[in-house]
Structure formats: structure tokens, C-alpha cells
C-alpha positions as CSV (number, residue, x, y, z in Angstrom):
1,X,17.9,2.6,3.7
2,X,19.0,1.8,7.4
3,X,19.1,-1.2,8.7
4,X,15.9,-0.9,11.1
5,X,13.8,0.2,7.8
6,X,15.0,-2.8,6.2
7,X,14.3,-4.8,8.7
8,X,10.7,-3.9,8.7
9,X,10.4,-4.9,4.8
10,X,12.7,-8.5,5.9
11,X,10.0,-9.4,8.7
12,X,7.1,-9.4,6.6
13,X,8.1,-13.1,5.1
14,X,11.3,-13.7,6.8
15,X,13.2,-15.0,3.4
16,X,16.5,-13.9,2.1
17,X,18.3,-15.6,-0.7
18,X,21.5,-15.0,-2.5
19,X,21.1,-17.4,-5.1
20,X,18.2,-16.7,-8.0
21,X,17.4,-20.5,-8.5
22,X,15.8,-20.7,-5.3
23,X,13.8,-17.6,-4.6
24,X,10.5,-17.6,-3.7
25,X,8.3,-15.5,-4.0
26,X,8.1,-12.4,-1.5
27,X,12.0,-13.0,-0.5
28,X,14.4,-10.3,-0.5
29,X,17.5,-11.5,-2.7
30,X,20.8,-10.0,-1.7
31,X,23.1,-9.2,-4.8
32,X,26.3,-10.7,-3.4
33,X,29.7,-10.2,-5.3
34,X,32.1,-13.3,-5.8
35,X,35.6,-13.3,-7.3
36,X,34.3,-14.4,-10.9
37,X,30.7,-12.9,-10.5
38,X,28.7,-9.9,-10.0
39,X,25.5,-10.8,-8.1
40,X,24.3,-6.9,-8.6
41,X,24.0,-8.1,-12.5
42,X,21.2,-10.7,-11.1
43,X,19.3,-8.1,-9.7
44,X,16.7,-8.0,-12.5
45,X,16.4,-11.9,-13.0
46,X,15.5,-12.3,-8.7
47,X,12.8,-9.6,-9.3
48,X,11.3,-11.7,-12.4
49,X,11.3,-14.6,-10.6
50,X,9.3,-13.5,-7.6
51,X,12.0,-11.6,-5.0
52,X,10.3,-8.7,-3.5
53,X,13.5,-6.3,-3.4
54,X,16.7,-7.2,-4.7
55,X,19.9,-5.3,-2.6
56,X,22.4,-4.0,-4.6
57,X,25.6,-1.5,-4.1
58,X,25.7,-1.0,-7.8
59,X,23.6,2.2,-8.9
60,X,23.8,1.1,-12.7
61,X,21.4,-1.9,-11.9
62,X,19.0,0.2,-10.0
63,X,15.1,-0.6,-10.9
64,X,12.9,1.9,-9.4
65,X,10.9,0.2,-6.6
66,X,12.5,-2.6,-6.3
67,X,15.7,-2.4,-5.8
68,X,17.8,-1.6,-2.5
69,X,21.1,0.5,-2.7
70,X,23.9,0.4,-0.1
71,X,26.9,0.8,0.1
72,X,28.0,-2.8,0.5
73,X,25.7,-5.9,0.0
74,X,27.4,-8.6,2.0
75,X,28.0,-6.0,5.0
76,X,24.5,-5.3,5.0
77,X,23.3,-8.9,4.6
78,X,25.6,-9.5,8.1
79,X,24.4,-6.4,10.0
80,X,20.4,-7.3,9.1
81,X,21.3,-11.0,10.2
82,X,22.6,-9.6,13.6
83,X,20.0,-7.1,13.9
84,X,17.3,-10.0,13.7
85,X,19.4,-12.0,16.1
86,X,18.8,-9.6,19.0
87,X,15.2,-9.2,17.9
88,X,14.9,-13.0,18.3
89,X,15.5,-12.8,22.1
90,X,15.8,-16.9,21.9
91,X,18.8,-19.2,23.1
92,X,21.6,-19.5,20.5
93,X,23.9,-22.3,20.4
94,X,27.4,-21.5,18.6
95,X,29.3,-24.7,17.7
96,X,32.7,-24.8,16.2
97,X,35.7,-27.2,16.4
98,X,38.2,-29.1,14.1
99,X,36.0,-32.3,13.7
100,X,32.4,-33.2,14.4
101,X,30.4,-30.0,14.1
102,X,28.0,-31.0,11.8
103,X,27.1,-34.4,13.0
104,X,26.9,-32.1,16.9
105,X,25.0,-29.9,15.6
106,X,21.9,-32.4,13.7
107,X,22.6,-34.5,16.9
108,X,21.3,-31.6,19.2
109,X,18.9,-30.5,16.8
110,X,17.3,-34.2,16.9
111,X,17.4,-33.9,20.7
112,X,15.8,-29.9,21.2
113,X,13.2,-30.3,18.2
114,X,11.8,-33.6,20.4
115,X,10.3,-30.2,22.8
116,X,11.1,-27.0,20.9
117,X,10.4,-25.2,17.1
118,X,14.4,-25.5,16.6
119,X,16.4,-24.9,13.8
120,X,19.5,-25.1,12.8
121,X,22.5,-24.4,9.7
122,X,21.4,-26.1,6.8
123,X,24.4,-28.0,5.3
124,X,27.7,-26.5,5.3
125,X,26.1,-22.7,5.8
126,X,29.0,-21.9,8.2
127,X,31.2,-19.3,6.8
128,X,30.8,-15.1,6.7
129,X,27.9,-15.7,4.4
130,X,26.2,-18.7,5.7
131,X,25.9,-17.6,9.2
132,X,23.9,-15.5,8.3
133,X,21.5,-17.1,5.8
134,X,21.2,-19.1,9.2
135,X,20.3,-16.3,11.5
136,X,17.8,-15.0,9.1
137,X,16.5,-18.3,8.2
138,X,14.7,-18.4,12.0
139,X,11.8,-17.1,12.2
140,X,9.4,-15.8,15.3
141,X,8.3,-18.7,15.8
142,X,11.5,-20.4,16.2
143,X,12.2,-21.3,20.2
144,X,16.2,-22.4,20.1
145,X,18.5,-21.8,17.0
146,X,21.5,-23.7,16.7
147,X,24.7,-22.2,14.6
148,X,27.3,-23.5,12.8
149,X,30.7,-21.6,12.7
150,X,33.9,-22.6,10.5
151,X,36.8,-20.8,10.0
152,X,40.3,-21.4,8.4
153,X,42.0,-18.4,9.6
154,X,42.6,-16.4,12.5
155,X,39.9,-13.5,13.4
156,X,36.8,-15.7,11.6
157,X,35.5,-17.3,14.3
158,X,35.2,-13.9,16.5
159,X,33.6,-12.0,13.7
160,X,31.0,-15.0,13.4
161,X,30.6,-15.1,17.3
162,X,29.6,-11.6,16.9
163,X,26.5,-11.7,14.3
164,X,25.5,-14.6,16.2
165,X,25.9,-13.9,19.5
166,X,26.1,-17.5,21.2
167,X,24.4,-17.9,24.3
168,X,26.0,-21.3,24.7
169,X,29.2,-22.3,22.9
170,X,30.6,-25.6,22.1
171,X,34.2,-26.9,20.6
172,X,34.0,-30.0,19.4
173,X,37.7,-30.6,19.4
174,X,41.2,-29.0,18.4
175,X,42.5,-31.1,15.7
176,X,44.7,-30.7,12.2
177,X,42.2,-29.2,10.1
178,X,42.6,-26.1,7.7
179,X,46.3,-26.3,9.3
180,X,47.7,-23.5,6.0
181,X,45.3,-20.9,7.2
182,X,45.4,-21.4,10.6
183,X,49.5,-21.5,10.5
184,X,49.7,-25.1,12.9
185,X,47.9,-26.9,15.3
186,X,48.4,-24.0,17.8
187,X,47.3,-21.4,15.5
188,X,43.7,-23.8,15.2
189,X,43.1,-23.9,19.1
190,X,44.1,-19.9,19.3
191,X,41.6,-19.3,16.4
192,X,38.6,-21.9,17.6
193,X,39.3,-20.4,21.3
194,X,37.7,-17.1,19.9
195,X,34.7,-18.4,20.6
196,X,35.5,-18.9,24.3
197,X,36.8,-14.8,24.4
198,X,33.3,-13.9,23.3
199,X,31.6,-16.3,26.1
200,X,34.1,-14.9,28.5
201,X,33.3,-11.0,27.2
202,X,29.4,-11.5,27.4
203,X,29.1,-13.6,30.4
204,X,27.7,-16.7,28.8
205,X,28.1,-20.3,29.2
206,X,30.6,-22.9,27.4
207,X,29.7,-26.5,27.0
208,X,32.9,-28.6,27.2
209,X,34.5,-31.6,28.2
210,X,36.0,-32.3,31.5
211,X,38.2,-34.8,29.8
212,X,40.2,-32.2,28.0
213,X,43.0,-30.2,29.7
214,X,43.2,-28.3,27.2
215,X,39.7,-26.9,27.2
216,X,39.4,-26.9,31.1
217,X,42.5,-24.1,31.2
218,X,40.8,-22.0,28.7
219,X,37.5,-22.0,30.2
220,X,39.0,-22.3,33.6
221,X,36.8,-18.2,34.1
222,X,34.0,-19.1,32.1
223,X,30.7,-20.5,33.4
224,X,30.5,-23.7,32.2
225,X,28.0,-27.4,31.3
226,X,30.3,-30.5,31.4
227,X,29.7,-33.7,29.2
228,X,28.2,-36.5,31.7
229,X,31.5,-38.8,32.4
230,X,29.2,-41.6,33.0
231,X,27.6,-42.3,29.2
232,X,29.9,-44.8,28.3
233,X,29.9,-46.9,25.2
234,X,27.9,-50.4,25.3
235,X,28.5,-51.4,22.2
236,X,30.5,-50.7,18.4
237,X,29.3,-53.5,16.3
238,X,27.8,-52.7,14.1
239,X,26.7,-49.4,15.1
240,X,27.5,-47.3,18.4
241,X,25.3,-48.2,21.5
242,X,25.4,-45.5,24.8
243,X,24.8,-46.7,28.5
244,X,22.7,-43.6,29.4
245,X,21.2,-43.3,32.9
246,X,21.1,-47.1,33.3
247,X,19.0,-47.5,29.6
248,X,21.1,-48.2,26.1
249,X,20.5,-45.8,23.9
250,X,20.9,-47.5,20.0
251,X,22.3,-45.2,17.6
252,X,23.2,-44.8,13.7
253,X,25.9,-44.0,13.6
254,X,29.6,-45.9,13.6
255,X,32.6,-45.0,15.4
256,X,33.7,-44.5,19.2
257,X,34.6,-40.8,18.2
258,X,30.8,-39.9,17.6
259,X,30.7,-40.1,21.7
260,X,31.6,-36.5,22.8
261,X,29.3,-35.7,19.9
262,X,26.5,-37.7,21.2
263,X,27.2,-36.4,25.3
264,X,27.0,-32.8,23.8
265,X,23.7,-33.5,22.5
266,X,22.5,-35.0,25.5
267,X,24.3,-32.6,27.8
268,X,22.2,-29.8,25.9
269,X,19.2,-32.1,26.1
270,X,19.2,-32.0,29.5
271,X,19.9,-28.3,30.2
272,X,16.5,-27.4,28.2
273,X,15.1,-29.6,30.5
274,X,14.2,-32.4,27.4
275,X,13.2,-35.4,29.3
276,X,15.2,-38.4,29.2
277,X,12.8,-40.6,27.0
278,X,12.8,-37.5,24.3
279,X,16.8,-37.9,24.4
280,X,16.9,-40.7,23.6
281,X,14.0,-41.3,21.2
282,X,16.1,-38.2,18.9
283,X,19.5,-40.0,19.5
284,X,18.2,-43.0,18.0
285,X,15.7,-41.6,15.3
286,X,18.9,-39.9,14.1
287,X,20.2,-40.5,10.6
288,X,23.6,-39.2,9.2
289,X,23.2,-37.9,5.9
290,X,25.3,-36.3,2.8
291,X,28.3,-38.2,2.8
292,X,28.9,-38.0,6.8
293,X,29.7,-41.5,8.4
294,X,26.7,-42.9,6.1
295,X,26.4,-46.8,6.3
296,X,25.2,-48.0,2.4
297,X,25.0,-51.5,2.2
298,X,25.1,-52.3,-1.7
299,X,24.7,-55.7,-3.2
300,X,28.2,-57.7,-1.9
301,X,29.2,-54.8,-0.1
302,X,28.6,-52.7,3.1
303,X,30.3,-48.9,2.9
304,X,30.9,-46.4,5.2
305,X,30.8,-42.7,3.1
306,X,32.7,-40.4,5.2
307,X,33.6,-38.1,1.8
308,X,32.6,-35.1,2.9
309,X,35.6,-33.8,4.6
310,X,38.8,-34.9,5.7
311,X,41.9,-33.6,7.8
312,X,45.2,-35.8,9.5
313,X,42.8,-36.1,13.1
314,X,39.2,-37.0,11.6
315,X,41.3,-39.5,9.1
316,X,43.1,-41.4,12.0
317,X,40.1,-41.7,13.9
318,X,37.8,-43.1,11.1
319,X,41.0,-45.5,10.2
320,X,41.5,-46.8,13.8
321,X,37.2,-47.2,13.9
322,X,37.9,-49.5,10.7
323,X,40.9,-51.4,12.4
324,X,37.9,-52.7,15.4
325,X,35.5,-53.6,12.7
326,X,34.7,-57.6,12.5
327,X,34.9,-58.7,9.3
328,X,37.3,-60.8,7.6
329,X,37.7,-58.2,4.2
330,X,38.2,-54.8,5.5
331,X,39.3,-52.2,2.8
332,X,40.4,-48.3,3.3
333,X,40.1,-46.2,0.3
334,X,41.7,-42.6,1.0
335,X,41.5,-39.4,-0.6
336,X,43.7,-36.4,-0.4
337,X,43.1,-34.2,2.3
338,X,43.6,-30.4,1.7
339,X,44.7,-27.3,3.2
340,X,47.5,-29.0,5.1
341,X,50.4,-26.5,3.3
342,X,53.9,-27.3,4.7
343,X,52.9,-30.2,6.6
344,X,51.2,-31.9,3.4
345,X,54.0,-34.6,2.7
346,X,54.1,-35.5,6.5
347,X,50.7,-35.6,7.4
348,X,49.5,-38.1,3.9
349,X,52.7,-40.1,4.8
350,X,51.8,-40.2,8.2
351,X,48.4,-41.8,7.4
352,X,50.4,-44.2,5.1
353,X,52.0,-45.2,8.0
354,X,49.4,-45.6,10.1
355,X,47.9,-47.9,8.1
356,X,51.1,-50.0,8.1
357,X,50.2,-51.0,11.4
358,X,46.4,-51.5,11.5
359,X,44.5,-55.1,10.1
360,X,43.0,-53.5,7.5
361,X,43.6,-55.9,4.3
362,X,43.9,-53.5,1.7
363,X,44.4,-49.7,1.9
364,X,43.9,-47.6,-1.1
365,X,45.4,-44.0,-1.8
366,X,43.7,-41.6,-4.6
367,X,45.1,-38.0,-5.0
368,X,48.4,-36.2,-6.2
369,X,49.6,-36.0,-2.1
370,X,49.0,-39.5,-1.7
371,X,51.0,-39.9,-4.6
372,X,53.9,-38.8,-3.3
373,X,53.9,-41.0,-0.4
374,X,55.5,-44.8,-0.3
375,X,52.1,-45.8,-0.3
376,X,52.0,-49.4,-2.6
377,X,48.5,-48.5,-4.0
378,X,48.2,-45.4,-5.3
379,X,46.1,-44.0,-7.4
380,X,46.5,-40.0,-9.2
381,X,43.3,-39.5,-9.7
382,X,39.5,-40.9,-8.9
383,X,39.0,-42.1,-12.8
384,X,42.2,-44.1,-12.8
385,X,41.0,-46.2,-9.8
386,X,37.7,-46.7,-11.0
387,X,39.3,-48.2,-14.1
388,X,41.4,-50.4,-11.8
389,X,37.9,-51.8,-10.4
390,X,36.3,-52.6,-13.7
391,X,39.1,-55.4,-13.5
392,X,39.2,-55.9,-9.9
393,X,36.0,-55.4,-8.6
394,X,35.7,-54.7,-4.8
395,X,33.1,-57.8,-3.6
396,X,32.4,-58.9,-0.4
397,X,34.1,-56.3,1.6
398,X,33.1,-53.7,4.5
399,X,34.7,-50.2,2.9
400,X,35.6,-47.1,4.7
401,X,35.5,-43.8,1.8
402,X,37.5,-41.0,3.2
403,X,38.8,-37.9,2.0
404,X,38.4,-34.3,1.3
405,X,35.0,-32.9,-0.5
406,X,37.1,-31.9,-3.5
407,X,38.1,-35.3,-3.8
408,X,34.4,-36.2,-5.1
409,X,35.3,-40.4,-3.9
410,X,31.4,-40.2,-4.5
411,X,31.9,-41.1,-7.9
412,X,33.4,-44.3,-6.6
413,X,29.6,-45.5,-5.4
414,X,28.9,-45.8,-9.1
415,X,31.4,-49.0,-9.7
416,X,31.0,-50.3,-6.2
417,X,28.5,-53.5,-6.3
């Protein structure tokens, strides 16, 4: 079956699913392969449960009528999610960078959806699969889409830029994430910038910030939207407030590096024309969620869950946020941060360091890099720190979680009163 044909049977409901415990009925459910499964032996289970088709590449789990065969199920799942991209004929926003996406791209969805049907990647649905569970997640009646992109390795970012085909692109930041696949900090903006090539190639726009040198020399032939220099910060404490066209904007979230975040949004906001009361009525109904900056105030204790990801930049930045706090116990519990390969041992020791030199009264390391730091509180693993706080429990103390999703420091929430 060609692409078109398939398309044809995709547009009657416009679902797709690759996992069988959330089909509904009338979706199509793609049969993807992973390196310890085989999604084409699910085939029968997705049609049971209510999938229309199921797409396969495996002839021996053919059912007549209702199953698709091609040659390659995750190739097919990308073409048909670029197919219904040019279909769409709406504005596409493609956001990547080191640090901030997600909280950029909720931040503009909060502002467009004040005006348009928007929608945007759900969760982390960023990679070679989840772009395109995004694209095909939007439907006809979907005005502005708003798309994701990670990468940890050269090359990813272009092939996402071309299922999705970006009509505006944003880079939040360069920074010292995914630093083993990319091969250094220059290897991350050389990867990331592939998102400008494809601007540059298809004549579109790049949203950036006229701060950055770095990012005005690689746009420098690209049409570009600037973030407004004259949103400045009003307040930190306890949560971020924006001066914003002579009006302060109140905000959820913490931290002076949600700013360029926040200007992206409203620098977005105001090229669809979303008038300035709408901006800033979805800046401030915004609420972080799923362990991103969250503010959970607990009994004797007020938390900031930042657990979701971590890398040397994001770390630093959330530490130095923590060092302007005003309160007289201020604690730091840190979690290994991944990917880093050869510059492991020098980036955790560097954030060791760093907190040598901040007033932050107790810093805590948890993780088998932190470990081999001079860190004098360190902790291997999450369950031998929790023990630690069954005798010492943490009371009375503003806490900053931060570290890489595979750390879980979610746990910790369950011994933290």
C-alpha cells in the first residue's frame, strides 16, 4: 500500500498508536520493532482491542483485512507523518536546543491556544518516533502545531526538520547536554544548528536572540523574529515576575533562566498577532508540570522538582537560582547527570565546585559520578540517602531536586515532610 492510500484510511479518525495499551478504537496501530521487542508480534492483540489496521513488515503476522504490510514500519510511520504535514498547510513551529525546550514549547502553547486550536508534543515525544506521533496527532482542525525536536547525535535534528518541516524555528540555547553523542560542546551547536540549514534551505524564519553572538553569526542570512530586549525581570521571589509593555506579568515558574523561555513565547505571541492581555493571561495561567521546575510545598518544607533532566549548563543555572533564594535553610540535593562520556569526572566535579562557593547550607550528591568527586556528602545510590533521612529528616528547608530522569530523585518526595 502507498503512502497516499494509506493516508486516505489514517484521515478517517486521525489516530495512530504504537503502543497496544492505549488504542482506541478506529486507530491505526503501527507494529514498531525495538531492540528487545517485536511490535509485529502485537499486531493481533491492537486489532482485538479496537485498532482498525495494524502495519506490519512481517508477512508471518499477516491477518487478512486488517493488517498492513510494508516493507518497514517505522519508515512508513515517518513518511505518512510528513505526508500529513504538507496536507496540514498550517504554521509549524520547530523548537530544539540544549535546555528549555519543553517548558518553551507549553509556554507558547499557553500563549497561541489563548486565539488558536493549537497543539503541541505531548511529553517528551521528541525523538525519530515521537515526532511523528506529534505530526499525526493534529488534526484538520488544528490552526498552529508546535514541535519538539531532540537529538543526541549529529544528523538527528536535520532528519526531524525534514518530517516536520518548521515554518519557524527556535534554539533555545547551546549548552552541555548529550555531550558523548554529540562529541563536545562544539559538536552540540553544529548538530542543533541543523535546524537553522533547513530554515536557511526553505526560506523560513528563525526566532532567536539578539543577545547571543553566537546565534546572530549563524542566522546572520536567515530571516529572522528577535526576543524583545525590553521584558526585563521585575521580580524573583518567590516566583519570576516580567515588566512587559509597561504591565508585570506574574508567573509560575522560578528561576531568571525561564526568561528567554518566556520572551520566546511572547515574541511568538505577538507574531500571530495574540493581543497583549491574551499573553499575558497564558503566561500567568501557566503551570509547570512532571518534574520541570515544579514548586511543592509539603508540610515543613517547600521543593523545587527539577528531576526530569539534567546536564553541566541546566545544573549550574538551577544552582546559582538557589544561591538568590531568601531563606535561611537552603539545601541542594544533586543527582548524576548522564551522557557526559569523557568529560563525566570534570563536569560532576565541577558542580562540586561550584557549590563550594554558593550560600547554599547543605549540598547533597546521589549517584556513582558524584561519587567519585571530593564531594563530603555523597551518597551511591537514591535508597542509601533515603535511609540517611529516616535519621535526619530534612525540616524546615527550601530544596532544589536536580538530576538526570534515570536518577528517579522522585522517590525522594516519599520521605520528604
Amino acid at each position: 500500500m502507498n503512502i497516499e492510500a494509506l493516508y486516505q484510511i489514517y484521515s478517517r479518525n486521525f489516530l495512530v498508536t504504537t503502543d497496544t495499551r492505549a488504542i482506541k478504537r478506529g486507530a491505526i496501530f503501527f507494529s514498531l520493532k525495538g531492540d528487545h521487542f517485536n511490535g509485529n508480534t502485537f499486531a493481533e492483540i491492537a486489532i482485538e482491542k479496537g485498532a482498525k489496521y495494524a502495519v506490519i513488515d512481517d508477512i508471518n503476522y499477516q491477518i487478512e483485512g486488517k493488517t498492513i504490510l510494508v516493507n518497514n514500519v517505522l519508515q512508513t510511520l515517518q513518511k505518512l507523518a510528513n505526508y500529513h504535514r504538507k496536507q496540514l498547510n498550517i504554521p509549524i513551529i520547530g523548537i530544539t536546543g540544549s535546555n528549555g525546550k519543553t517548558t518553551t514549547k507549553e509556554l507558547i502553547l499557553a500563549v497561541l491556544e489563548t486565539q488558536f486550536k493549537t497543539q503541541a508534543t505531548k511529553g517528551n515525544l521528541n525523538n525519530h518516533i515521537g515526532v511523528p506521533l506529534t505530526l499525526l496527532s493534529f488534526t484538520n482542525k488544528t490552526e498552529i502545531g508546535i514541535v519538539e525536536m531532540g537529538a543526541n547525535h549529529q544528523k538527528e535534528i536535520e532528519f526531524l526538520s525534514s518530517i516536520c518541516e518548521p515554518d519557524i524555528g527556535y534554539i533555545t540555547n547551546f549548552g552541555k547536554a548529550h555531550l558523548e553523542g554529540f562529541g563536545g560542546i562544539e559538536g552540540v551547536i553544529k548538530g542543533k544548528s541543523e535546524l537553522y540549514t533547513y530554515l536557511k534551505n526553505n526560506n523560513k524564519l528563525a526566532l532567536i536572540d539578539s543577545q547571543d553572538a553566537k546565534q546572530l553569526e549563524l542566522t546572520n542570512t536567515i530571516e529572522r523574529i528577535l526576543l524583545d530586549t525590553s521584558i526585563t525581570i521585575s521580580s524573583t521571589q518567590p516566583l519570576l515576575a516580567l515588566n512587559y509593555k509597561n504591565e508585570i506579568i506574574t508567573t509560575q515558574l522560578i528561576g531568571v533562566y525561564n526568561l528567554n523561555n518566556l520572551k520566546a513565547a511572547i515574541a511568538i505571541g505577538v507574531y500571530f498577532n495574540i493581543t497583549k492581555k491574551n499573553i499575558i493571561r497564558g503566561i500567568h495561567n501557566y503551570q509547570p508540570t512532571n518534574n520541570r521546575s515544579q514548586i511543592i510545598k509539603t508540610k515543613s518544607n517547600t521543593i523545587v522538582m527539577d528531576a526530569y533532566n539534567a546536564n553541566p549548563s541546566s545544573t549550574q543555572l538551577a544552582l546559582e537560582n538557589l544561591n538568590e533564594v531568601e531563606h535561611k535553610n537552603k539545601i541542594a540535593i544533586l543527582g548524576d547527570m548522564f551522557e557526559l562520556g569523557t568529560v563525566s569526572e570534570k563536569e560532576h566535579q565541577g558542580i562540586v565546585d561550584l557549590c563550594d562557593t554558593l550560600s547554599i547550607n547543605r549540598c547533597i550528591f546521589i549517584g556513582k559520578h558524584y561519587s567519585k568527586t571530593s564531594a563530603a556528602e555523597k551518597y551511591l545510590t537514591v535508597e542509601s540517602f533515603k535511609d540517611s533521612m529516616n535519621v535526619t529528616p530534612l525540616e524546615k528547608s527550601y530544596i532544589l531536586i536536580k538530576g538526570s530522569r534515570g536518577m528517579f530523585l522522585e522517590q525522594l518526595l516519599e520521605d520528604i515532610n
